[in-house]
C-alpha positions as CSV (number, residue, x, y, z in Angstrom):
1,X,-21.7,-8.8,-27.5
2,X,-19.7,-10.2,-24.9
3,X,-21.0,-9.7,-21.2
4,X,-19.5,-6.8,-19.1
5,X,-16.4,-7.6,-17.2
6,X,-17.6,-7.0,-13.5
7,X,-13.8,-5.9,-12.8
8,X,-13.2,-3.9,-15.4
9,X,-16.2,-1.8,-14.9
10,X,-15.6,-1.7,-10.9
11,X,-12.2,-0.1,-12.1
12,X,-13.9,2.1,-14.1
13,X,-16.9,3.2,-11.3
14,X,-14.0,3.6,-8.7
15,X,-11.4,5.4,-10.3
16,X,-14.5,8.1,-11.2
17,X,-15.5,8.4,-7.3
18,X,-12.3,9.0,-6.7
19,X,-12.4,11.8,-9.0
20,X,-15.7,13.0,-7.5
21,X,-14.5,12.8,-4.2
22,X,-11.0,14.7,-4.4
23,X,-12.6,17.5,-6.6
24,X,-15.2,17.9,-4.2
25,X,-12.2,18.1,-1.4
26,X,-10.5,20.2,-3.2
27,X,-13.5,23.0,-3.8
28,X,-14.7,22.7,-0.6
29,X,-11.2,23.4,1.3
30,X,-11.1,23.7,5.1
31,X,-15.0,23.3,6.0
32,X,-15.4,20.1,5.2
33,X,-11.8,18.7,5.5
34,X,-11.4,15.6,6.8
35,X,-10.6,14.7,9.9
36,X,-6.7,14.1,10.4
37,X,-5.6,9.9,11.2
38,X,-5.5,9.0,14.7
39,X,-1.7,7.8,15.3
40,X,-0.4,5.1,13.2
41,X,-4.2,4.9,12.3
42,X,-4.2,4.8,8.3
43,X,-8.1,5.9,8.4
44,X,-8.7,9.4,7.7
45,X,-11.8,11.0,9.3
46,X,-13.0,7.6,10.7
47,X,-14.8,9.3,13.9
48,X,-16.7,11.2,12.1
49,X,-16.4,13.9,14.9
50,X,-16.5,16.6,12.4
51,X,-19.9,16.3,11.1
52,X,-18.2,15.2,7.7
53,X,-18.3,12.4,5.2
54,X,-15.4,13.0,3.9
55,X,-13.2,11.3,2.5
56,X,-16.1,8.3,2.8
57,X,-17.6,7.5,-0.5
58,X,-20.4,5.5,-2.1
59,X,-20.4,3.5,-5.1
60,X,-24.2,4.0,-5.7
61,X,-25.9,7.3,-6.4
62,X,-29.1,5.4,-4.4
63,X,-26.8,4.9,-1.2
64,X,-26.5,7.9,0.5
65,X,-23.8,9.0,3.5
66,X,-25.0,11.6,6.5
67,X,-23.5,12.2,9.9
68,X,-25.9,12.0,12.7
69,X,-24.9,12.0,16.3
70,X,-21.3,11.7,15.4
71,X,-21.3,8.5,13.4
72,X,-22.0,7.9,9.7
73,X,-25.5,6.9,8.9
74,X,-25.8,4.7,5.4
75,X,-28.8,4.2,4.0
76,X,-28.6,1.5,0.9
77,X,-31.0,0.6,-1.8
78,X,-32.8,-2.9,-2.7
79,X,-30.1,-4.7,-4.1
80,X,-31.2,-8.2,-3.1
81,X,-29.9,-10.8,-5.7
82,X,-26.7,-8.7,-7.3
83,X,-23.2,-8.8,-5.9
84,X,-22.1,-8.0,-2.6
85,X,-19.3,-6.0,-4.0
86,X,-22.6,-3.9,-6.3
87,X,-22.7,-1.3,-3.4
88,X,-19.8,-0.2,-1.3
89,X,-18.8,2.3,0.8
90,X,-14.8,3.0,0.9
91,X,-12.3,4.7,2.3
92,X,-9.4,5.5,-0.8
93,X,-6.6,5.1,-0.3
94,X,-3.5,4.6,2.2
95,X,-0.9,1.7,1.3
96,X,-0.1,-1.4,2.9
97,X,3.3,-3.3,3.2
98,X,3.8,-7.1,2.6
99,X,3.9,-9.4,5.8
100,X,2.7,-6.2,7.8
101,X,0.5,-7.1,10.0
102,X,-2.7,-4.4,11.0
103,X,-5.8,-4.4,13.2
104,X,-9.0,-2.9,11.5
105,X,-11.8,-2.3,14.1
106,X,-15.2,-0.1,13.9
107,X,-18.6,-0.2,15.4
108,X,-21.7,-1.1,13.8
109,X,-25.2,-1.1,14.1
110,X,-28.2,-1.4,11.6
111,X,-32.2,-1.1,11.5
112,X,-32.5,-4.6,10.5
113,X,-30.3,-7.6,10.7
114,X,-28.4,-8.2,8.2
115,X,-24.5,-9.0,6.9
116,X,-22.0,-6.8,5.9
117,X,-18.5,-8.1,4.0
118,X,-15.8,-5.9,5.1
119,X,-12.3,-5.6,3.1
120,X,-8.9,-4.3,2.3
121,X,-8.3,-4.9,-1.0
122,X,-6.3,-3.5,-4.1
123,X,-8.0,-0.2,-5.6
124,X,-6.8,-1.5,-9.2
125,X,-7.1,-5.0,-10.9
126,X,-6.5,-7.7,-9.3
127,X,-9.1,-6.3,-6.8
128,X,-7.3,-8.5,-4.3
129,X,-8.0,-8.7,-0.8
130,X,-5.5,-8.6,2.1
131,X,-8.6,-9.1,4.6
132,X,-11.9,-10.1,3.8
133,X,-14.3,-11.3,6.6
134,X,-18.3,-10.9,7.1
135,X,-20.0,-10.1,10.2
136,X,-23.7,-9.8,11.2
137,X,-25.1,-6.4,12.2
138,X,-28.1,-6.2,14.4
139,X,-29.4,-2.9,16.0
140,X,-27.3,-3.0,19.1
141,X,-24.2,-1.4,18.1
142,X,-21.0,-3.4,18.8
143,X,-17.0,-3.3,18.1
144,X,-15.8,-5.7,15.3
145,X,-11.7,-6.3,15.7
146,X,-9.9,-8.0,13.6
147,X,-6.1,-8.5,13.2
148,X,-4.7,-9.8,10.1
149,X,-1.0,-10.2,8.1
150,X,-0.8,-8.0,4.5
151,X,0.0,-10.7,2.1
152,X,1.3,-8.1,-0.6
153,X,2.0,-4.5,-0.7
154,X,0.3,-1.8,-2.2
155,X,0.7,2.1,-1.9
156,X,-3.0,2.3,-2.8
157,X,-5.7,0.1,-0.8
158,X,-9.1,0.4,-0.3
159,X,-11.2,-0.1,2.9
160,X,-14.4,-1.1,1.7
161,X,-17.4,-2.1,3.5
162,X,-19.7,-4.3,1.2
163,X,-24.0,-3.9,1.5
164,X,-24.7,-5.2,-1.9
165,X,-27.3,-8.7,-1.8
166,X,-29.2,-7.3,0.8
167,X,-32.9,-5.2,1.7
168,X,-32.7,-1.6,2.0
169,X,-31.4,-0.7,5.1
170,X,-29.9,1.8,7.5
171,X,-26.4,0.9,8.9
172,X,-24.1,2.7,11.3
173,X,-20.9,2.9,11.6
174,X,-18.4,4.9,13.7
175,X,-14.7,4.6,15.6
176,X,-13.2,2.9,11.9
177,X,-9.5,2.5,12.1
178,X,-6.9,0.4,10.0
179,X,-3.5,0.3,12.5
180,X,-0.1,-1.8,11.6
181,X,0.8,-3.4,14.7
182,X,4.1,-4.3,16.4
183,X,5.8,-7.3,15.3
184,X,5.0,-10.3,17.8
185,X,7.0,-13.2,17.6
186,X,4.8,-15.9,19.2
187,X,2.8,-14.8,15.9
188,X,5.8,-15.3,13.9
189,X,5.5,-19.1,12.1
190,X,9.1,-18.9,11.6
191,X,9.9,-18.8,14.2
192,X,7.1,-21.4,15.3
193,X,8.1,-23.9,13.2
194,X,12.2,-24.0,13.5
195,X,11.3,-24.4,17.2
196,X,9.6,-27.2,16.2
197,X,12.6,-28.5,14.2
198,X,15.0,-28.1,17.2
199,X,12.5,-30.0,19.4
200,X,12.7,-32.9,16.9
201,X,16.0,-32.6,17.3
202,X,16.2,-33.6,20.6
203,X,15.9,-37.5,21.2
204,X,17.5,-38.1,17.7
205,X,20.6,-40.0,17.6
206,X,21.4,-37.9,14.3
207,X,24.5,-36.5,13.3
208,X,24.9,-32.7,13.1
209,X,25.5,-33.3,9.3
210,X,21.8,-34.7,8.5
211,X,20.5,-31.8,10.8
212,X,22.0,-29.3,9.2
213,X,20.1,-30.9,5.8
214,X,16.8,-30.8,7.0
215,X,16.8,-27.8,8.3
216,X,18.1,-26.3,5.0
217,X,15.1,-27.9,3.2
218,X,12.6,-26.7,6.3
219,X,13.9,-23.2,5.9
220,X,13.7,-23.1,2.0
221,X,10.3,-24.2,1.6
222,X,9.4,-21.4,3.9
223,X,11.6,-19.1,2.0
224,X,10.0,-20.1,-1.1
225,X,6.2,-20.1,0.4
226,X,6.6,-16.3,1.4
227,X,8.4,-14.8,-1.7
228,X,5.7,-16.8,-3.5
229,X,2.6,-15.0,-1.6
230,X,3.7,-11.8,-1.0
231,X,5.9,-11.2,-4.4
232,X,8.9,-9.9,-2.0
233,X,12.7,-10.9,-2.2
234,X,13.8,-14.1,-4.2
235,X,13.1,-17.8,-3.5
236,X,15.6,-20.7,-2.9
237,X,13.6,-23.1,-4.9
238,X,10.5,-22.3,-6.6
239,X,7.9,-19.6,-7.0
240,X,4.7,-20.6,-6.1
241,X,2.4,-19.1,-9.1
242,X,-0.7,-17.5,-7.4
243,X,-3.4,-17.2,-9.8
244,X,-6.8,-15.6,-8.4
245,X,-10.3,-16.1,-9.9
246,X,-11.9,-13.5,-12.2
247,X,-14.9,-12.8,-10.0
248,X,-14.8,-10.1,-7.8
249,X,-17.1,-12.3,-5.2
250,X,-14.2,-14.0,-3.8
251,X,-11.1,-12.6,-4.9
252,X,-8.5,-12.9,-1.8
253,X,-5.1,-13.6,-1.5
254,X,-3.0,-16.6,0.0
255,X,-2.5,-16.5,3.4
256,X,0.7,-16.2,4.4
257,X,0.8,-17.7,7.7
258,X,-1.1,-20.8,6.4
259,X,1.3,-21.1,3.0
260,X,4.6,-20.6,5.5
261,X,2.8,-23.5,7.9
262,X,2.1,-25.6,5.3
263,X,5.1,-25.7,3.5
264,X,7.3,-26.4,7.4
265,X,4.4,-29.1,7.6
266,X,4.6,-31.3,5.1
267,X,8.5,-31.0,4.8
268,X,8.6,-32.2,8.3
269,X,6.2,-35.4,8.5
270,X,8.5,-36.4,5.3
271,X,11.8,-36.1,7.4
272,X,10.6,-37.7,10.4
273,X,7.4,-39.6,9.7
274,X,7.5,-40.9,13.2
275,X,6.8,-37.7,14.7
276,X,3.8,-36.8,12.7
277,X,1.7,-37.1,15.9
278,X,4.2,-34.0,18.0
279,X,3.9,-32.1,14.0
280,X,0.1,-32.5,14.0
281,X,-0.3,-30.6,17.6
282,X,2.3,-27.9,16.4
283,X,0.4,-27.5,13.3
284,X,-2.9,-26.6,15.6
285,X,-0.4,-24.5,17.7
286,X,0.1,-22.6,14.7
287,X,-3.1,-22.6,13.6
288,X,-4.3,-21.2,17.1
289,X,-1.2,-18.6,16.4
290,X,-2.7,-17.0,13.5
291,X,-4.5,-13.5,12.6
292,X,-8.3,-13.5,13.8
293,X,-9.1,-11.9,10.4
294,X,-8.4,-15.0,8.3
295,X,-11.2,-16.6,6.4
296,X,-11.0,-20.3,5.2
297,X,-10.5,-18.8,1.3
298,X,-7.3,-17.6,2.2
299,X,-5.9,-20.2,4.5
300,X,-6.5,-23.2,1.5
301,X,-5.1,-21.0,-1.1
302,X,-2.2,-20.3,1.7
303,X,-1.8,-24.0,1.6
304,X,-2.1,-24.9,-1.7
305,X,1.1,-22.2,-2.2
306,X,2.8,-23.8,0.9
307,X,2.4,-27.8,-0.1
308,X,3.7,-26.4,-3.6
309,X,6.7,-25.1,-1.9
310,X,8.0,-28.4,0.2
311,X,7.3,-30.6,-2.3
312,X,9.6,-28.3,-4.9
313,X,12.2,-28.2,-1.9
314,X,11.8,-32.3,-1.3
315,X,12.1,-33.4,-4.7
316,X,15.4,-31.5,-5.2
317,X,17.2,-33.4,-2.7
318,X,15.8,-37.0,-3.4
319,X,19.5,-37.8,-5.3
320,X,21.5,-35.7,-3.4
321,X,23.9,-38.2,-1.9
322,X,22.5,-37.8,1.2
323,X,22.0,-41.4,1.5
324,X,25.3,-42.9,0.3
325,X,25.7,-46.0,2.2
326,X,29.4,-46.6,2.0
327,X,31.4,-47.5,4.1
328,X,35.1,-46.1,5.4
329,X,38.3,-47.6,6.0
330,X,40.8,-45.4,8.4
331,X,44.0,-45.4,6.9
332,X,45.4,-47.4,9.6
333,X,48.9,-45.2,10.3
334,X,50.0,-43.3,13.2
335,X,48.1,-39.3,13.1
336,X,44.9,-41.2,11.2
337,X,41.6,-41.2,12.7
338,X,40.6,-44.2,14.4
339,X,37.4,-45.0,16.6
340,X,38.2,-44.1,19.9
341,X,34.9,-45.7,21.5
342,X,34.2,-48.3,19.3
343,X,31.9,-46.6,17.2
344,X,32.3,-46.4,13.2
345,X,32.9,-43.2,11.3
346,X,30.0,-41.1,10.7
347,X,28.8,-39.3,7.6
348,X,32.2,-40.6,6.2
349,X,30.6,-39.4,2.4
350,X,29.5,-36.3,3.8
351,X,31.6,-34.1,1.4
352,X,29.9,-35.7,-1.9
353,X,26.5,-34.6,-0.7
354,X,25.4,-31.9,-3.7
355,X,25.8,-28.4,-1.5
356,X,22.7,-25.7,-1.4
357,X,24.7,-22.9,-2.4
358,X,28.5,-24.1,-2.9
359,X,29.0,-25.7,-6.5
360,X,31.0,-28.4,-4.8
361,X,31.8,-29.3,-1.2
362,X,36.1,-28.4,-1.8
363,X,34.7,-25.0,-3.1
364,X,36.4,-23.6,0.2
365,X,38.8,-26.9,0.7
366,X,41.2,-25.6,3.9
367,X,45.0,-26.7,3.6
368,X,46.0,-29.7,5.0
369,X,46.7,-29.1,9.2
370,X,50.1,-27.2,9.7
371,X,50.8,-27.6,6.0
372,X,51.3,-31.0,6.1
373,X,52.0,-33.1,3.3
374,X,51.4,-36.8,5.0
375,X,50.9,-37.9,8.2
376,X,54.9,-38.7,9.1
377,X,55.8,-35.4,7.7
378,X,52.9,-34.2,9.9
379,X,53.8,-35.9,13.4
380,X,57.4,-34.2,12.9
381,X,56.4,-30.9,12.9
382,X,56.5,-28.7,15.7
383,X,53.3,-27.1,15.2
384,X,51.5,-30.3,15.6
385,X,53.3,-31.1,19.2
386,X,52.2,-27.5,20.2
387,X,48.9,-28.1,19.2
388,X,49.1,-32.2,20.9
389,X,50.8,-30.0,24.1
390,X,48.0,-27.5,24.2
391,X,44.9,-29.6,24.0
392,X,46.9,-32.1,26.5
393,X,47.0,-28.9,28.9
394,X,43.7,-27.5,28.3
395,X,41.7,-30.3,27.4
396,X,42.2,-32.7,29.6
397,X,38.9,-34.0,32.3
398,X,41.3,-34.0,35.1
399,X,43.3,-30.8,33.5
400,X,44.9,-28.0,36.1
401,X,45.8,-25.2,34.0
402,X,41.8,-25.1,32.1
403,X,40.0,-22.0,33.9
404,X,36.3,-22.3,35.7
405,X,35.7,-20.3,32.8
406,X,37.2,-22.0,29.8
407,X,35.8,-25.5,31.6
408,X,32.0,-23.3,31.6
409,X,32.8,-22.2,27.6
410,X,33.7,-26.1,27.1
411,X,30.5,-27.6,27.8
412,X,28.7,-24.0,27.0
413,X,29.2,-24.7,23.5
414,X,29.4,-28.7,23.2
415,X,25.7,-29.7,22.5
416,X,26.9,-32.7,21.7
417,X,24.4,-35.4,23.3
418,X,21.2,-36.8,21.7
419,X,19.2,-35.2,24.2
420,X,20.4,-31.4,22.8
421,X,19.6,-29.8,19.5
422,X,22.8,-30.1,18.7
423,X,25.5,-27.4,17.2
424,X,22.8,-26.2,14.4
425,X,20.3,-26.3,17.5
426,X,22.5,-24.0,19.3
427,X,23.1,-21.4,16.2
428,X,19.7,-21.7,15.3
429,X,18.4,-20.5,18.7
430,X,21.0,-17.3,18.8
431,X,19.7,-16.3,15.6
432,X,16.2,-16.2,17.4
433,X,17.7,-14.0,20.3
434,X,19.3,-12.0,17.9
435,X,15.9,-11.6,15.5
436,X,14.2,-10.8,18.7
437,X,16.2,-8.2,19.9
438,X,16.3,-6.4,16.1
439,X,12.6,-7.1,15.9
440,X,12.4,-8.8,12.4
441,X,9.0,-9.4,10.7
442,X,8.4,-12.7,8.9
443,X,9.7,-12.1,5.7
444,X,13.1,-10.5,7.4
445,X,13.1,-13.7,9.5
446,X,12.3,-16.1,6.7
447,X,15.3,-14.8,4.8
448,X,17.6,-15.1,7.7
449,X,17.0,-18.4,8.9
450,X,16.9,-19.3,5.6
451,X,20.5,-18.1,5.1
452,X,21.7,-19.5,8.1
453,X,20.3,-22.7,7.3
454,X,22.0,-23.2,4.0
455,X,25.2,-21.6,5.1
456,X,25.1,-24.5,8.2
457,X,24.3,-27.1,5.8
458,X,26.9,-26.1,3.4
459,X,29.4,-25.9,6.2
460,X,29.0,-29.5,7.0
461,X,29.7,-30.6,4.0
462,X,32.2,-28.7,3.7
463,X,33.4,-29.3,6.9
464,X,33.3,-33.1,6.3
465,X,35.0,-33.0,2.9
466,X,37.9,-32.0,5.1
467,X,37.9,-34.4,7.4
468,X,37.1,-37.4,5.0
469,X,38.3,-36.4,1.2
470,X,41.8,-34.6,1.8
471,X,45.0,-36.7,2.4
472,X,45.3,-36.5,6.4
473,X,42.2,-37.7,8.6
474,X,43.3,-36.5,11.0
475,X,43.0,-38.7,14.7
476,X,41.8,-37.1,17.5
477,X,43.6,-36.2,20.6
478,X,42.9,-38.6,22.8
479,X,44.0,-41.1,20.1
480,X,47.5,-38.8,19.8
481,X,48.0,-38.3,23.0
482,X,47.2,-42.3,25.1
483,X,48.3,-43.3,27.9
484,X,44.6,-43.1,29.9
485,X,44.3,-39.3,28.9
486,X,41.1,-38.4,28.5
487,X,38.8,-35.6,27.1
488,X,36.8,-33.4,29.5
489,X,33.8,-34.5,26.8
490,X,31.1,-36.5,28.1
491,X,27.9,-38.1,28.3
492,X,25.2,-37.7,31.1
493,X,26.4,-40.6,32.8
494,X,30.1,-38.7,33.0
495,X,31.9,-41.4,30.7
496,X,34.1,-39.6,28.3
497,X,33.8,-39.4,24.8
498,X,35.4,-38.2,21.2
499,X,32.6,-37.7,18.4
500,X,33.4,-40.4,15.9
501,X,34.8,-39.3,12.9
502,X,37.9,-37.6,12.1
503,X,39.1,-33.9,13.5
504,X,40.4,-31.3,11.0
505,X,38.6,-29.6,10.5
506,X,36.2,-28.8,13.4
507,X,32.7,-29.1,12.5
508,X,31.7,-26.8,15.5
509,X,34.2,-24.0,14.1
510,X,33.0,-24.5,10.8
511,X,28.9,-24.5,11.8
512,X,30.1,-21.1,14.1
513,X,32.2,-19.3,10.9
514,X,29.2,-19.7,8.5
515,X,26.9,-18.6,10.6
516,X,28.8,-15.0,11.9
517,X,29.6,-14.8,8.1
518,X,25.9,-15.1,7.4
519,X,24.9,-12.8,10.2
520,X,26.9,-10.0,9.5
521,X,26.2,-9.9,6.0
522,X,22.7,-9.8,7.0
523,X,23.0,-6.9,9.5
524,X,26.0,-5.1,7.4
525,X,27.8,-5.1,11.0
526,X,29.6,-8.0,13.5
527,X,28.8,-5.3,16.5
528,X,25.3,-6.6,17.8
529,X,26.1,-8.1,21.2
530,X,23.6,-10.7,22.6
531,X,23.2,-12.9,25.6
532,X,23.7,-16.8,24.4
533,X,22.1,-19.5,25.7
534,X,22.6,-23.6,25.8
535,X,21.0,-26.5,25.7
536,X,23.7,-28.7,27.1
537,X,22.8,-30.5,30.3
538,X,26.5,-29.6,32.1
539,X,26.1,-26.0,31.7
540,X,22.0,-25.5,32.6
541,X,21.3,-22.2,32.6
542,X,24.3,-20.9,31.7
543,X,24.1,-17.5,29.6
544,X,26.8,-15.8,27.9
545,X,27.0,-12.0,26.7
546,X,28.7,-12.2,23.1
547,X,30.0,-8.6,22.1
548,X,29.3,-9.5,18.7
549,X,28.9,-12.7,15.7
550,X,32.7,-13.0,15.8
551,X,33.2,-13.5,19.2
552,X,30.5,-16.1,19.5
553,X,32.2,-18.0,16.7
554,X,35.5,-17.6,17.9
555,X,34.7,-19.0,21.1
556,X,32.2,-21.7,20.1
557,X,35.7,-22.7,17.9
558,X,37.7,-22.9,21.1
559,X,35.8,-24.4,23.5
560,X,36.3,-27.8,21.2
561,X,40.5,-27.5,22.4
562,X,39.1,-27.1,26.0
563,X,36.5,-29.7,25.6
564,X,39.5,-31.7,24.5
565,X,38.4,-33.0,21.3
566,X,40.0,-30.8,18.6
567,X,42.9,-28.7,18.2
568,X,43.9,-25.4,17.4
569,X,44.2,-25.7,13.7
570,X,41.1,-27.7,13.5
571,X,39.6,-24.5,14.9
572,X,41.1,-21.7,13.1
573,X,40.9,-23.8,9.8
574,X,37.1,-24.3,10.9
575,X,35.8,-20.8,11.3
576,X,38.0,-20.0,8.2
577,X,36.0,-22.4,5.7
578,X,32.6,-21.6,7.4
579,X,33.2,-17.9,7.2
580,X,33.9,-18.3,3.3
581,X,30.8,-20.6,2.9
582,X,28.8,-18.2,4.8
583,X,30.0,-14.9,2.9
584,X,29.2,-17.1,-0.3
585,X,26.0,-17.8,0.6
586,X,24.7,-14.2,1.7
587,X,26.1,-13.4,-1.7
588,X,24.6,-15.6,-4.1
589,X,21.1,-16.6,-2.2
590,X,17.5,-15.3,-1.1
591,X,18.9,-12.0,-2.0
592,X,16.4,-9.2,-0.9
């Protein structure tokens, strides 16, 4: 005969409390009804102010439960050498959400010192722990707290309180409570770790286009680490299987924190190596950042889930084309892109790169600019000399007719320089303010940024199929316009400057459409207004109030005509394509 499955028959043993226990509620009625939960408290009866034990039970018929002097007295048999789980004391059963996080807390005392193992776990098999952690009891009563993140949900846990392994003894215990708290987003490793990413980005001489990639792999690993602990929504990659051992001694669950840190980790020492020192400190930053309930179980089987994660998210972009070295030869005609400062085109194979979402980067191709049909039949319209006229107007560093507040929008919105985080940066940190203000959890925020992420890195492919793989690349205005005119852009030391490489469509626009697109699909509304922020040093500090995800797009698409960079149909062609990349995304990704 085959030994008894310690599980099974703990299944068994609780189920039949449980049993006991309600009948025994039931037929006594209102005398011994249990104290009602504090507020938000999910602990029935955990003051014990009532002179009752209920809805407290034990799991031994040799443990027995009294109130004295308002807290619950337990006195537990020899069972020195046997499980800890062997005799319990629990509190059935409230449920528990996935990625919530909770504080437990209660006071405890005993005749004799000793160790008690304190859980919330699953009433039914797996008997998985969300929070498992042992503290020592001596006879001076003190207050255990411990905060901790729900890595699944369950409408039936179990607060248990383990004295199995031990001496007989008395223990005490009073003031229990199990309370969700608030969301906190310095807690948040989303959050910790795209802050991370924008601060890499600063310093790099990168172009927004291998941004825009990294961060879609950062944010998908992520993605993928927290569907794969907590069961909840659909990954972008992979799902992490999480297997758990058949013993009831240690049976806890990933930690989610520690698989979501892990998987931003490892993806980015493999993007920027050189910066392993900077991702070392943030990875004690967010080990520091972490619930006080954790024990080491559940942080390496977090990271076991996490590393699984960035390398499935790594490995499917080793071929992607990201690193096609070819060059590019401008087509060498009046209304073709040329370099304006003696720098070569950039990312000029941009639109080959295999897309996250899109099934090829000319899924959303724009039209050629005005309609065009080559660049001599392009010059002669009249739609091009309105938009050469308006830029010329608007554009222009020494320009008359530009507002204080279309010149404030212009660099607002440029991010251009190495020492910013660029126009993902820029997106990235609104849909931070924005997840502030709404008050997302982890999983909410690991979906969003995980949609924005692929819809940006879509959109620069996208974006850059237009300007590289269509008939017209088209030159910029300062190139169209000559004669000395030059473009309000510039660099810190006040020398202007056109990005190098071609300008229809806008990039900016593009980057600004998807992400709108991906917001209000997330949100089911454009009205959620926000204060903006930049990181560009000619606008420091400056903070503008967006009504809403349009808005913000349809100005981050303009200020490139008053930056003097791009025109209008680079613009409306740009937030046309990113809004169709981002609507495709929402659509077809990381749906909930």
């Amino acid at each position: 005969m085959s030994p008894p499955n310690p599980a099974r028959r703990l299944r068994r043993l609780l189920s039949l409390v449980l049993t006991v226990a309600l009948a025994s509620t039931l037929t006594a009625l209102i005398p011994h009804a249990p104290a009602a939960a504090a507020a938000g408290n999910l602990i029935l009866n955990g003051t014990f102010d009532n002179g009752s034990t209920e809805p407290w039970w034990t799991r031994l018929s040799s443990t027995s439960t009294t109130v004295n002097a308002g807290q619950l007295r337990i006195r537990t048999s020899n069972t020195v050498g046997k499980p800890v789980w062997e005799d319990l004391v629990g509190h059935f059963e409230f449920g528990v959400t996935a990625a919530q996080p909770y504080r437990v807390q209660f006071d405890a005392s005993a005749d004799v010192g000793r160790d008690v193992r304190v859980s919330v776990s699953r009433v039914d098999t797996p008997f998985t722990s969300a929070f498992d952690r042992t503290v020592a009891l001596t006879s001076t009563s003190r207050r255990f707290t411990f905060d901790f993140t729900s890595p699944f949900g369950d409408p039936k846990a179990v607060l248990l309180f383990h004295f199995g392994g031990q001496a007989a003894s008395t223990i005490r215990l009073d003031n229990i409570s199990l309370t969700p708290l608030a969301v906190d987003p310095a807690t948040d490793p989303v959050l910790h770790w795209n802050d991370t990413l924008l601060n890499a980005f600063k310093g790099m001489d990168l172009p927004p286009t291998v941004l825009s990639r990294h961060a879609a792999i950062l944010h998908a690993a992520m993605q993928d680490a927290a569907v794969s602990v907590t069961g909840v929504g659909n990954p972008y990659r992979v799902r992490v299987p999480v297997s758990y051992p058949g013993t009831m001694d240690d049976v806890v669950a990933p930690s989610l924190h520690a698989a979501i840190d892990k998987a931003a980790f490892d993806v980015l020492v493999a993007l920027y190596p050189s910066r392993r020192t900077a991702f070392d400190a943030a990875y004690v930053a967010a080990g520091s950042r972490r619930p006080s309930g954790l024990n080491a179980a559940e942080v390496t089987r977090g990271e076991t889930v996490g590393a699984a994660a960035a390398a499935a998210n790594l490995q499917a972009r080793v071929n992607d084309g990201a690193t096609n070295p070819a060059g590019y030869a401008p087509d060498g005609v009046d209304g073709a892109w040329r370099p304006t400062d003696g720098k070569p085109a950039v990312s000029p194979n941009w639109g080959r790169v295999t897309p996250f979402a899109l099934s090829a980067g000319d899924q959303f191709r724009p039209g050629p600019p005005a309609g065009a049909t080559s660049y001599a039949d392009l010059l002669g319209r009249d739609e091009y000399r309105r938009n050469v006229q308006e830029v010329r107007d608007y554009g222009g560093r020494t320009s008359s007719l530009r507002t204080a507040e279309q010149t404030q929008i212009a660099y607002f919105w440029a991010n251009d320089l190495p020492a910013t985080y660029r126009p993902p940066g820029q997106l990235f940190a609104h849909t931070r303010i924005v997840s502030e203000q709404r008050k997302l959890g982890i999983l909410a925020n690991a979906r969003l940024f995980g949609l924005v992420a692929l819809a940006l890195a879509d959109a620069a492919i996208a974006a850059w199929d237009a300007k590289y793989l269509t008939a017209i690349d088209l030159w910029r205005p300062e190139s169209a316009i000559g004669n000395g005119w030059q473009p309000l852009s510039q660099d810190e030391a006040g020398v202007s400057f056109s990005p190098p490489f071609p300008a229809y469509v806008s990039g900016h626009a593009t980057f600004a459409g998807a992400w709108a697109a991906v917001l209000k699909g997330f949100f089911g509304t454009n009205a959620i207004a926000f204060d903006a922020t930049t990181d560009d040093p000619h606008a420091p500090g400056v903070v503008r109030h967006m009504s809403g995800f349009d808005e913000a797009a349809r100005e981050n698409a303009l200020s490139r005509i008053y930056l003097g960079v791009h025109y209008r149909f680079d613009a409306e062609a740009g937030i046309a394509t990113g809004n169709s990349v981002g609507a495709y995304v929402v659509a077809n990704r990381l749906r909930p």
